[in-house]
N, C-alpha and C positions, 0 to 999 in steps of 0.2 A: 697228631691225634691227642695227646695229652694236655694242648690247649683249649679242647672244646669243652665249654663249661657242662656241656649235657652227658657227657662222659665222663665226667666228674661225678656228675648227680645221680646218675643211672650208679656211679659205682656205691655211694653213699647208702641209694634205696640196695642196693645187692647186700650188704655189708648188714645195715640196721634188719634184713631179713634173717639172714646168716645168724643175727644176735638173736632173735626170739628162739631159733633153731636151738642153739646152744649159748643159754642165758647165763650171766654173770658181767657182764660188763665191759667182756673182753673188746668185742667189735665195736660196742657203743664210741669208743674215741674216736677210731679210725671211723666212723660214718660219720660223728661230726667235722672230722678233721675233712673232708671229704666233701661234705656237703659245703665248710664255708669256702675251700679253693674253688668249687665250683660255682658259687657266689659271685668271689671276686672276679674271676673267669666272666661273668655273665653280666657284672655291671661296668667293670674294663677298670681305665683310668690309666695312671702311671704304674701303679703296682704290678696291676694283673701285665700288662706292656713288659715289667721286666722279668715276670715270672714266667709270660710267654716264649721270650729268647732264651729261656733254660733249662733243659729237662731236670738236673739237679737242685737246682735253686729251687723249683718248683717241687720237687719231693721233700728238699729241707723246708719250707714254708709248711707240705702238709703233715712231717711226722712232728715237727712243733706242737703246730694246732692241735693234732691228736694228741699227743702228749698234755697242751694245758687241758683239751678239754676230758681227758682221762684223768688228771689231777679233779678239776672240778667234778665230776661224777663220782669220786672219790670221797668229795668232803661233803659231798651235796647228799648221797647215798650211805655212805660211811661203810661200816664194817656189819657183816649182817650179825643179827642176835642170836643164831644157831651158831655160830663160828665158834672153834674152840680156842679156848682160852689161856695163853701160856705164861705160865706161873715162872717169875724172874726171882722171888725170892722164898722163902720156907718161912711160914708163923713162928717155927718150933723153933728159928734163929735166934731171937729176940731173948 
């Protein structure tokens, strides 16, 4: 089951729904990460072939992806401007 690319994608749409539900960014990786194994799943090739003979390989492939692509949402989105601000050093040091 975890080879069908549309159970992949169906998880991606669950997830990126999950994330308007409760916004921040959290889910946003994990539905891209999600969306592209579902992808690869969907246009095949060698990759998707050896990610198919794997349950694990195939969760290490998608908490990657999640992870670059929660890095990129990251630098792409940044830090929000309401965020508080934590002061490393004192003026009065100086």
């Amino acid at each position: 089951m975890w080879m069908l690319w549309w159970v992949w994608l169906a998880g991606a749409l669950v997830l990126a729904i999950l994330e308007v539900l409760a916004p921040g960014f959290i889910l946003l990786g994990f539905a891209i990460g999600a969306a592209i194994v579902g992808i690869l799943f969907g246009v095949g090739g060698p990759f998707a072939d050896w990610m198919s003979n794997s349950l694990p390989g195939t969760l290490v492939i998608f908490a990657v992806l999640s992870l670059l692509a929660w890095f990129v949402l990251r630098r792409v989105v940044g830090i929000r401007k309401a965020q508080v601000k934590i002061w490393d050093r004192d003026i009065n040091e100086e």
